[in-house]
N, C-alpha and C positions, 0 to 999 in steps of 0.2 A: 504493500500500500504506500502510496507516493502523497504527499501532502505541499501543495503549491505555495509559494512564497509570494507576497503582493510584488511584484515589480514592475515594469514598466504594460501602461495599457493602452495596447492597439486601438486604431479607432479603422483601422480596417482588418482585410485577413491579413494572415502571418505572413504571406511572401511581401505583399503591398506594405506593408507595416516596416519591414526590415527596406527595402530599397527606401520609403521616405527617412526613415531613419540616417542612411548611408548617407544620402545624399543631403538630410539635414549636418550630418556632422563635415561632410566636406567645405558645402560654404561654412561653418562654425572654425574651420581651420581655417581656412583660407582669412578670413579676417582677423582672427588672434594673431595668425603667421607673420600679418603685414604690420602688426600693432608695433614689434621692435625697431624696425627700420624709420620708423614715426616717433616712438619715442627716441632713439637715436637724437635726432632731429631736433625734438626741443629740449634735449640737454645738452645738446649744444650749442642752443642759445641764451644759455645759466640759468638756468629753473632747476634746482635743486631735483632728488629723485623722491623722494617725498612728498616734494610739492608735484612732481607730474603726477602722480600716482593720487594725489588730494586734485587736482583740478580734471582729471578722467575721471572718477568716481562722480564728485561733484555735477559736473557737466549731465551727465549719465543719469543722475540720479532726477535733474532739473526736467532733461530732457523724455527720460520714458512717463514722470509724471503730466508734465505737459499733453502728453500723448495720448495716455489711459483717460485723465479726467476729460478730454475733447472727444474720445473713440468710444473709450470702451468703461466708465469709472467701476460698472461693476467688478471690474476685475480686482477692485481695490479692497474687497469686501473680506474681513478675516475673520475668523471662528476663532475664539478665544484659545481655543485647543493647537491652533495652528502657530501662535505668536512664537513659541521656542526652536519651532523650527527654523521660522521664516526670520530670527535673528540671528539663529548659528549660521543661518547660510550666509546670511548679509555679511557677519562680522569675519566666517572663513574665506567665504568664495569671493570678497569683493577688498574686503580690506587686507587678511591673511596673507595669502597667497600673494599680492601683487606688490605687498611690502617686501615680506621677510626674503622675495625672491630679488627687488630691486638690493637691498642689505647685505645678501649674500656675493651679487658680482661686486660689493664695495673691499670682499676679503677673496675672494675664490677667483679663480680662471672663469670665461661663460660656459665654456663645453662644460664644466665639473658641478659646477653650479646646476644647469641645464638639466644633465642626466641624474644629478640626485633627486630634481628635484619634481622629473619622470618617470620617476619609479614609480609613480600613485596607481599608474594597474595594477601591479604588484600588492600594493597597499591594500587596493581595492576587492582584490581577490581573496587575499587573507584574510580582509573582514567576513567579505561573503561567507566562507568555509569556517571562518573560528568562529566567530558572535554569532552569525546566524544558523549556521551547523548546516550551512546548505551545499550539496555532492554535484563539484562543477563536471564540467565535461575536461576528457585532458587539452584539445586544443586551445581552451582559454590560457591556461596555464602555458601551453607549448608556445600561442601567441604573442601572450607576456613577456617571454624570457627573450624570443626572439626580437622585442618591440626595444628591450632595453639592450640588447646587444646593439643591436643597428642605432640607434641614439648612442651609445659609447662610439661608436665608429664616426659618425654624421660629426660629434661635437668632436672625435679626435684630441679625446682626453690622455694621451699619452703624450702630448705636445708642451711641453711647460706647465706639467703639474705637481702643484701646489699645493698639501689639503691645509690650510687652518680651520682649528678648532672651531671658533664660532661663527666663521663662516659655511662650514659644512652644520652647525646645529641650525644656522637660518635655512638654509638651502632644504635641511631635510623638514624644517616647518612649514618650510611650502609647500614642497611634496605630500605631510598631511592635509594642510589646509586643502590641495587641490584633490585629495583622496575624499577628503569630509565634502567635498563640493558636488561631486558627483553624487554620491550616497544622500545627502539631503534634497539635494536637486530630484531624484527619483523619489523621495519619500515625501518633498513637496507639492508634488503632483498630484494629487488625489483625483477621482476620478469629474471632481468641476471645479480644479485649480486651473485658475489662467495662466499658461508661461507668464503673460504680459505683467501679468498680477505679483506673480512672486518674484520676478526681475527688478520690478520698482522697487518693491519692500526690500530687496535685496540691498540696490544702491543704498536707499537711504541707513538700512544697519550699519553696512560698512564705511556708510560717510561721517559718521557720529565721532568713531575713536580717531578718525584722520584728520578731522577740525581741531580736538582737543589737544593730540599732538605737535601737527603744526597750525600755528595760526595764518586765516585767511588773510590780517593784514601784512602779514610779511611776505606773501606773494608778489615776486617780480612783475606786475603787469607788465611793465616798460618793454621786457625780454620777449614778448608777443609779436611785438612787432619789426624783433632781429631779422633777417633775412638768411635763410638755412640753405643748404646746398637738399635737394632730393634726386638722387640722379641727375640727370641734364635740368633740371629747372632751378630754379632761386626763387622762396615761397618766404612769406611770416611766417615765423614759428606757430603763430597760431594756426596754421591751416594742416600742421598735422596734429596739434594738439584735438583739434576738431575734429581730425581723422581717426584718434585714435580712440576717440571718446564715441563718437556716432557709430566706427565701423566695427574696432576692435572692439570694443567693449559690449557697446545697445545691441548692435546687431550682430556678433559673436556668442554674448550668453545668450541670446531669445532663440538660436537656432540650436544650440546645443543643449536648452533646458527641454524645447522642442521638441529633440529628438527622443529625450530618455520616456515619451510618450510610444515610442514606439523600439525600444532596445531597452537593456539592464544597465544597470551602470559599469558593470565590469565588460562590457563589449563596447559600448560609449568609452569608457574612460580609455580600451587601447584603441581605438579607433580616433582618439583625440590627440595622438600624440603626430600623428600626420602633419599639428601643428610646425612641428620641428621642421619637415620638407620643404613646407610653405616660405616659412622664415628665411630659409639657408637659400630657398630661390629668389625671394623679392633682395635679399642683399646683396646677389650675387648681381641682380639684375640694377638695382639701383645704387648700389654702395662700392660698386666694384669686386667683391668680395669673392675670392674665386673658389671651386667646388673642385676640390682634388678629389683622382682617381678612390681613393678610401674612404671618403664621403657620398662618392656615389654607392661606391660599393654598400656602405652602412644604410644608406636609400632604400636598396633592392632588399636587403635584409630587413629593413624598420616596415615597408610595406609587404612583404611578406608575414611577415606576423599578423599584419592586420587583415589578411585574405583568410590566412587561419583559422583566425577566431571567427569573420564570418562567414568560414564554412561550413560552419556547427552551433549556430545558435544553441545558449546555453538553457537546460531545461531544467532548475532547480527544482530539487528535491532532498528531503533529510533523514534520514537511517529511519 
């Protein structure tokens, strides 16, 4: 006798379910992907990394509200029973993760940083099997392992490495924080949660502790309207602060919270790290940034894993 675990719920059949899925977490990469090469961008026209991470959130938070109360407000509507969740995610998935990971490249290499701190399938897996006592299939697991090998190759962490202590403890806080994000994001969902709905409430959790930390008035305005190199063009800094607030962030979680409507989070979360692909292509493409042969190689291996795991969608069940 097999007993079903709540997780992610189709709103079509299974096969139609799993392709909008895929293709929800593609575009969801593809803008996370492009998010670094944009923050790049405005820290390098002195906006501290604090503050970029306080004015994306901020931004984010302004703007999906705007949106909901004009489109949709009932999405804003909480059941008293939902409040603990719908702030663990804000203060993990919004404030956590996009601190402790900016903190970690302030001690660590990025490749070292990167891969600790995509190991969250991994994370993600071991929650599933320990706390929830639920019998994956072995391709998730074989996808995983494959997902973080190809990211150790991709980031080419044998290149000038480095470990400092609390730079690997931030780096691997992000890695939870981004473990906790999935797992909430699927547990957020309920069967008439709005993505839209729990993305706002989201921003604004995770806006709370990044105001208190740094203050709004010591925000450079001034540095907005530096003039950044992006590839061939010359923009104000603001234009990818905007980018990376509307595309990386609003329109990056709304398709990837999206998705866990129709995948688990442990096929979501290695299916997320494709993110890494995206990044290493928009830099190469915009930054110059060039893609040795061992990085492609780690490519073929990082997407492999992810064919993997969905070639076997996982069908929880507990002894």
């Amino acid at each position: 006798m097999t007993v079903e675990l709540p997780v992610a719920t189709p709103r079509s059949g299974p096969r139609n379910a799993g392709l909008a899925g895929v293709g929800l977490i593609l575009v969801s990469s593809a803008c996370f992907g492009s998010g670094g090469t944009a923050a790049k961008a405005v820290l390098a026209a002195g906006v501290g990394p604090l503050q970029v991470v306080q004015a994306r959130v901020l931004v984010t938070a302004v703007v999906l509200f705007a949106v909901v109360v004009a489109a949709r407000p009932g999405a804003l509507r909480v059941r008293r029973a939902e409040w603990p969740v719908l702030v663990a995610y804000g203060l993990l998935g919004f404030c956590a993760v996009q601190s402790c990971y900016v903190l970690a490249l302030t001690r660590l290499p990025v490749g070292v940083a990167l891969l600790i701190q995509y190991s969250a399938p991994v994370l993600v897996a071991l929650w599933v099997r320990v706390v929830r006592r639920t019998v994956l299939p072995r391709p998730v697991w074989l996808g995983a392992a494959l997902a973080v090998c190809g990211l150790a190759m991709v980031a080419q962490v044998w290149r000038g490495f480095r470990l400092d202590g609390l730079g690997a403890v931030f780096a691997l806080c992000a890695a939870l924080g981004l473990a906790a994000y999935f797992l909430l994001s699927e547990r957020g969902l309920s069967a008439d949660r709005d993505p839209l709905g729990l993305v706002a409430w989201g921003a604004v959790a995770g806006l709370v502790p990044l105001l208190l930390v740094t203050s709004p008035a010591a925000f450079p305005f001034g540095a907005l309207g530096t003039p950044v190199a992006v590839g061939p063009w010359s923009v104000p800094a603001l234009v990818p602060l905007l980018w990376l607030s509307l595309v990386s962030t609003v329109a990056a979680y709304l398709t990837n919270v999206a998705a866990l409507r129709h995948l688990p989070s442990q096929v979501v979360s290695v299916l997320s790290t494709l993110e890494v692909l995206v990044a290493a292509g928009v830099a190469w493409l915009l930054l110059g940034e060039e893609l040795v042969p061992a990085q492609l190689a780690g490519g073929a291996v990082l997407l492999a894993g992810v064919v993997v795991v969905q070639l076997r969608r996982p069908e929880p069940r507990t002894p």
